[in-house]
C-alpha positions in Angstrom: 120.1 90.5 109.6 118.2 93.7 110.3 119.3 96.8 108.1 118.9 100.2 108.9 118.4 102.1 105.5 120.1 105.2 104.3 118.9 108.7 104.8 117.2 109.0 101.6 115.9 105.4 101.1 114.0 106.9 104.6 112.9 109.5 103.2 111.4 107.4 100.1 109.6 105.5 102.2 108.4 108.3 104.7 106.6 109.9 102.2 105.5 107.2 100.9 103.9 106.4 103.8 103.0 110.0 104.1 101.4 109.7 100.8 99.1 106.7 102.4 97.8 108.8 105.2 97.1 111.4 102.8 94.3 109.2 101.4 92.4 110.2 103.5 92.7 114.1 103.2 91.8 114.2 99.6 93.1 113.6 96.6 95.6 117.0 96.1 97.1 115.6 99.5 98.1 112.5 98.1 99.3 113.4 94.9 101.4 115.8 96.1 103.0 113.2 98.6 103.1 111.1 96.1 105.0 113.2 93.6 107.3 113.6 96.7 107.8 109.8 97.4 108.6 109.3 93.2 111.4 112.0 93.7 113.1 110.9 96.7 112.7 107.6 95.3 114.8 108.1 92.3 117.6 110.3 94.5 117.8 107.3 96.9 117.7 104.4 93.7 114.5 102.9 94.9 113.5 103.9 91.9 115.4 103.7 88.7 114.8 104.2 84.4 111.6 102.8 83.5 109.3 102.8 86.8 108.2 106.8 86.1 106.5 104.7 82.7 104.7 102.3 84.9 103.9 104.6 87.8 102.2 106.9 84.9 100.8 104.1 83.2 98.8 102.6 86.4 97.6 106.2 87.1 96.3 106.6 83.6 94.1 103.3 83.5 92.9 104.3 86.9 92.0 107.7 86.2 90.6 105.9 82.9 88.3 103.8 84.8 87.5 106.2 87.2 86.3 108.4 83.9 84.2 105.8 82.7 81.9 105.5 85.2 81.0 108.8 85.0 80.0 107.7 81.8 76.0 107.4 81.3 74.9 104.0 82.2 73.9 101.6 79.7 75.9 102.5 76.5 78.1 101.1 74.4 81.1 103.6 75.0 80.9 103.0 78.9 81.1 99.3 78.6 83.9 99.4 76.5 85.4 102.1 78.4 85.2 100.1 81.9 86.0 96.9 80.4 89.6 98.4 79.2 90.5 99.9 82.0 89.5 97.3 84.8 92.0 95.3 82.3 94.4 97.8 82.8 94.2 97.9 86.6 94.1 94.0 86.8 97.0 94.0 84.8 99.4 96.4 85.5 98.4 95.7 89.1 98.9 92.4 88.8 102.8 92.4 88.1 103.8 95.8 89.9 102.2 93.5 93.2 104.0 90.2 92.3 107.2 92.5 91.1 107.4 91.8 87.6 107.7 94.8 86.2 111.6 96.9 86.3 112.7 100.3 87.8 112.1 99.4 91.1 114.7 98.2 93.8 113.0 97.2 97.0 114.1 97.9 99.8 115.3 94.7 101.9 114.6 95.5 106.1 114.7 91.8 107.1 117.5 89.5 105.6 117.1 86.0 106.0 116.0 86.4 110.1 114.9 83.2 111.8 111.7 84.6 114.3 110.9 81.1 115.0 112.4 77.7 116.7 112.4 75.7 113.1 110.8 78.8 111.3 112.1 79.0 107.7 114.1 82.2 107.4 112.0 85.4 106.9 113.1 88.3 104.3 111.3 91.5 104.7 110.9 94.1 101.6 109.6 97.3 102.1 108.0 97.2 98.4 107.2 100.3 96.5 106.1 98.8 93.8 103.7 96.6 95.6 102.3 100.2 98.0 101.7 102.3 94.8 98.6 99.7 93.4 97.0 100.7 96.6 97.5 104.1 96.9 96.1 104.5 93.3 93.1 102.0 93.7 91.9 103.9 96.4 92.9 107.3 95.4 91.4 107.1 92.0 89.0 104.5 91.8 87.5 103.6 95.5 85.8 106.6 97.0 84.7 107.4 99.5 87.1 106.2 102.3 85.7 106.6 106.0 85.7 110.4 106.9 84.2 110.4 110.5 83.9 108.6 114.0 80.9 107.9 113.5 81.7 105.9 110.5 84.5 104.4 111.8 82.5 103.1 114.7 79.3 102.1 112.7 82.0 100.0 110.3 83.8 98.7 113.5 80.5 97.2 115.0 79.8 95.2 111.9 83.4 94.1 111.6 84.0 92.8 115.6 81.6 90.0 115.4 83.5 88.4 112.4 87.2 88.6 113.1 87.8 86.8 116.2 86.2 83.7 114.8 87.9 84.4 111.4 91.4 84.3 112.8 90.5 81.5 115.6 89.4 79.1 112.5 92.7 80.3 110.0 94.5 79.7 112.9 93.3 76.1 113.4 93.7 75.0 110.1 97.4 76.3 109.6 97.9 74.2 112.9 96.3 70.9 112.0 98.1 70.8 108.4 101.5 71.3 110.5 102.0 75.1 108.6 102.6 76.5 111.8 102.8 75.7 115.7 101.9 77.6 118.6 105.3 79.6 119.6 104.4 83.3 121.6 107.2 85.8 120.8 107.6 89.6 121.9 110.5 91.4 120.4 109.6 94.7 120.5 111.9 96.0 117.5 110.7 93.7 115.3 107.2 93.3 115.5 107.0 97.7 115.2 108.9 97.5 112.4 107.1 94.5 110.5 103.8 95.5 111.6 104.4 99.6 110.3 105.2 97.6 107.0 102.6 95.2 107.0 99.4 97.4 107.9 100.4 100.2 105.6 102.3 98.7 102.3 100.9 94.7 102.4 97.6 94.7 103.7 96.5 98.6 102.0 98.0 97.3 98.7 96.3 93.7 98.9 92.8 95.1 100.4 92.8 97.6 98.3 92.9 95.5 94.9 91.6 91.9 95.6 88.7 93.4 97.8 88.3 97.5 96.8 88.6 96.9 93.0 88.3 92.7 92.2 85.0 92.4 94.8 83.5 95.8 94.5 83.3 96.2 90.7 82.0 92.7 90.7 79.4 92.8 93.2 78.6 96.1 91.5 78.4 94.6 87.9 76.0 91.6 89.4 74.2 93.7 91.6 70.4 92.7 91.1 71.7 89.2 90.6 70.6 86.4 93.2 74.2 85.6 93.9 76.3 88.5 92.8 77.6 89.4 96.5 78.4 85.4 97.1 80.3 85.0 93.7 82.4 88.5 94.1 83.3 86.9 97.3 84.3 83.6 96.3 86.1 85.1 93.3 88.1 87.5 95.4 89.2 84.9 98.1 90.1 82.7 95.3 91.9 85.0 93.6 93.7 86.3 96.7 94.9 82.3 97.5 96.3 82.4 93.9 97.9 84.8 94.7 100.2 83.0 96.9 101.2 80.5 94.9 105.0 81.0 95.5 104.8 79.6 99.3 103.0 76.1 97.5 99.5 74.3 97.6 99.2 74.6 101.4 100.1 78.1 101.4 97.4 78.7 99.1 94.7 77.2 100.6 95.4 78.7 104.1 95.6 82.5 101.9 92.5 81.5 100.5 90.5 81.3 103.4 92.0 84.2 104.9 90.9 85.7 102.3 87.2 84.8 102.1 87.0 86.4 105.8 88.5 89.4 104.6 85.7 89.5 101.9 83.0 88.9 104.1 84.2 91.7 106.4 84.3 94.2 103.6 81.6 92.8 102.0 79.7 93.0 105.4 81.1 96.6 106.3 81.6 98.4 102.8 84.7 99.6 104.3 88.0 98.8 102.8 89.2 100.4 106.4 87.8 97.3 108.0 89.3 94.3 106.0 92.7 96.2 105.8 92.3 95.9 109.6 91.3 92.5 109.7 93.9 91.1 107.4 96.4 92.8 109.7 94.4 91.7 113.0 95.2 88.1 111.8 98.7 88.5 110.7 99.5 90.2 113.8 98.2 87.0 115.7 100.4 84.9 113.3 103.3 87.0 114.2 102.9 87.4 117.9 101.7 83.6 118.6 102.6 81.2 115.9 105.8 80.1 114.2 106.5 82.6 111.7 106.4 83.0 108.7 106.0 79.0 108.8 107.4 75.6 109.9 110.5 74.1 107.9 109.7 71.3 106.2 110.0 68.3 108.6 109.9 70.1 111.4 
């Protein structure tokens, strides 16, 4: 079933959205749609009791971290300093993303919908919870975002060679271990309201902490090393196919190696713009041309 939400649950998530977008106007703009997203969020009962302590508490270790590497380099203080609040962020990142945390009521836009011929059924959330570790990665601790054409095309033209064969070889895999089957599907109202959710609450929030905090800080901390760049990779895919442990060992795998093409790309592009885009490029091709979310066991 496909629910239409309630003119205030709307106008939680508009802002919230709005509040995404504003990323990339500066950090006044995005606080302030933020602020404007918690409000409307606690008038609608997306947000309830203790979620103002978490949505405080991820701001603080983020502005923490943020702080600390202003710090001078090489002391004492700043190591200490980093190292706490990276454990923050991890954290507190962690279980607002995997929903373990209370005061938030997602929003459910999908209810048990079969999109696929022996699909299991599909449930959408539009997560809050989930959207606010991205919004704060990237507003506090990943700057600078892409400002200009220019940069946009530069990080493009790095990105273009790697994604086709990226989703072509996902793709493949998901096929011969009988995850999915090939099964094209247009239904318009749908796919524009999955993929307004996916782009801007899964893969922002996802990119934005297994690839804009987990690899960057790493491949930072081992710059100089002979294989700091290959290990922040490899530990970011990993991590990112952990991550997915709830759809099973399969599941997993397949989320792993998505996710080592989305480190490459960002690795490759610096631009957290581009594996956001990439992630989305191949879910979109999941969507569109695949049984989704995946085959019923037996099927």
């Amino acid at each position: 079933m496909l629910n239409v939400p309630p003119f205030l649950t709307i106008l939680t998530y508009f802002a919230l959205l709005l509040a995404v977008f504003g990323l990339w106007f500066g950090r006044y703009v995005w606080l302030a749609l933020m602020a404007g997203a918690v409000a409307a969020g606690y008038a609608s009962g997306v947000l309830h009791g203790p979620a103002i302590a978490w949505i405080v508490a991820l701001a603080g270790v983020c502005i923490g971290y943020d702080r600390a590497r202003a710090l001078p380099s090489g002391g004492v203080r700043r190591s200490l300093s980093l190292a706490l609040a990276a454990a923050g962020v991890l954290v507190i990142g962690l279980l607002l993303g995997m929903h373990r945390l209370p005061g938030f009521h997602n929003y459910v836009w999908f209810d048990r919908v079969v999109l696929s011929k022996g699909a299991v059924p599909f449930t959408l959330y539009v997560n809050f919870d989930k959207t606010l570790v991205g919004i704060f990665i990237l507003g506090f601790c990943h700057q600078p975002l892409l400002r200009h054409a220019k940069q946009w095309a530069e990080a493009a033209r790095r990105a273009v060679a790697i994604v086709p064969v990226h989703i072509a070889l996902v793709a493949a895999g998901a096929a011969a271990i009988g995850y999915l089957t090939w099964q094209p599907k247009w239904d318009v109202i749908y796919f524009m309201r999955w993929s307004l959710v996916n782009l801007f609450f899964v893969c922002l929030s996802e990119e934005a902490f297994f690839r804009g905090f987990i690899q960057r800080e790493l491949s930072t901390a081992l710059r100089g090393t002979r294989s700091g760049s290959a290990i922040a990779i490899g530990v970011s895919a990993g991590l990112f196919g952990l991550a997915h442990f709830g759809g099973g060992a399969s599941y997993m795998v397949l989320a792993a190696a998505a996710g080592l093409g989305y480190a490459i790309v960002y690795q490759r592009t610096r631009s957290i713009e581009m594996s956001m885009l990439a992630h989305f490029a191949l879910n979109t091709v999941h969507f569109l041309l695949f049984t989704y979310p995946a085959l019923q066991p037996g099927e």
